[in-house]
N, C-alpha and C positions, 0 to 999 in steps of 0.2 A: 777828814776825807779819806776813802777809800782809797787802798795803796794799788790791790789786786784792780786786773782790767774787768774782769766777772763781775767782783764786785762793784766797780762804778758803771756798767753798762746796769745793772741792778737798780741802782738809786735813779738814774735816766727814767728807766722803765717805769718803776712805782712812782714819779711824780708826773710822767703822760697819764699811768692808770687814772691815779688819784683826782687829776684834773677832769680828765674824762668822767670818771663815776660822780663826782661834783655835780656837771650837765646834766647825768641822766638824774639823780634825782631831786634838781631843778626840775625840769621839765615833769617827772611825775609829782611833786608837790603842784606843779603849777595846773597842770591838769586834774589836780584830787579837787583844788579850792574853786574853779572853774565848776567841778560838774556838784558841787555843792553850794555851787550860788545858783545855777541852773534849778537843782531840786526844789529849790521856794519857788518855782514859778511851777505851771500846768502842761506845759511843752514836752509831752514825754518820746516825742522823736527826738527833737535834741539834747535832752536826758540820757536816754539809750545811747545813743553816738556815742556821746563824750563817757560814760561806764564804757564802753567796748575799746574806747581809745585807751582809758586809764589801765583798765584790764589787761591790753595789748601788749603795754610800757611795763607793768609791776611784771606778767610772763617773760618780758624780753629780762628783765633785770635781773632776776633768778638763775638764768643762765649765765647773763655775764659777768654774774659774780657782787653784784651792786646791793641787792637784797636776801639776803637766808629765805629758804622757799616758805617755814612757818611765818615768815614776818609780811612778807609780800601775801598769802592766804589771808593771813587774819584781817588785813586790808582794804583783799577786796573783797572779803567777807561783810565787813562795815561797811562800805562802800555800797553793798548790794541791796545790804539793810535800809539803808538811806532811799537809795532808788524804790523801791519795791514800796516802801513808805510813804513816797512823793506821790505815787500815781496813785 
């Protein structure tokens, strides 16, 4: 354990981060598998939706540090591919 108080307010912080960025990408795994169960059906409103929601999540994520901004691209790059495909 850290002796310095810097450093133990430190380890606090990266294991809030790290929880945190866990959730978020839960939540985008769970919405990528979601709008790829979607794309096997003909529904292309709720298609659209749920891409604009995933898209929303991987943009928010980039900022917050959760995904590298190539990583999140290439994404919802596939992702688009998928959609565009479905309809």
């Amino acid at each position: 354990m850290a002796n310095i108080k810097s450093a133990k307010k430190r380890i606090v912080q990266n294991l809030k981060r790290s929880e945190y960025n866990k959730f978020r990408r839960s939540r985008i795994k769970s919405g990528i598998k979601k709008l790829l169960t979607l794309s096997t059906g003909k529904n292309k409103v709720e298609i659209n939706k749920a891409f604009l929601k995933v898209e929303s999540l991987l943009a928010r994520s980039i900022s917050k540090g959760v995904y590298k901004k190539n990583t999140a691209s290439r994404l919802i790059s596939r992702l688009s591919k998928k959609v565009k495909s479905a309809g």
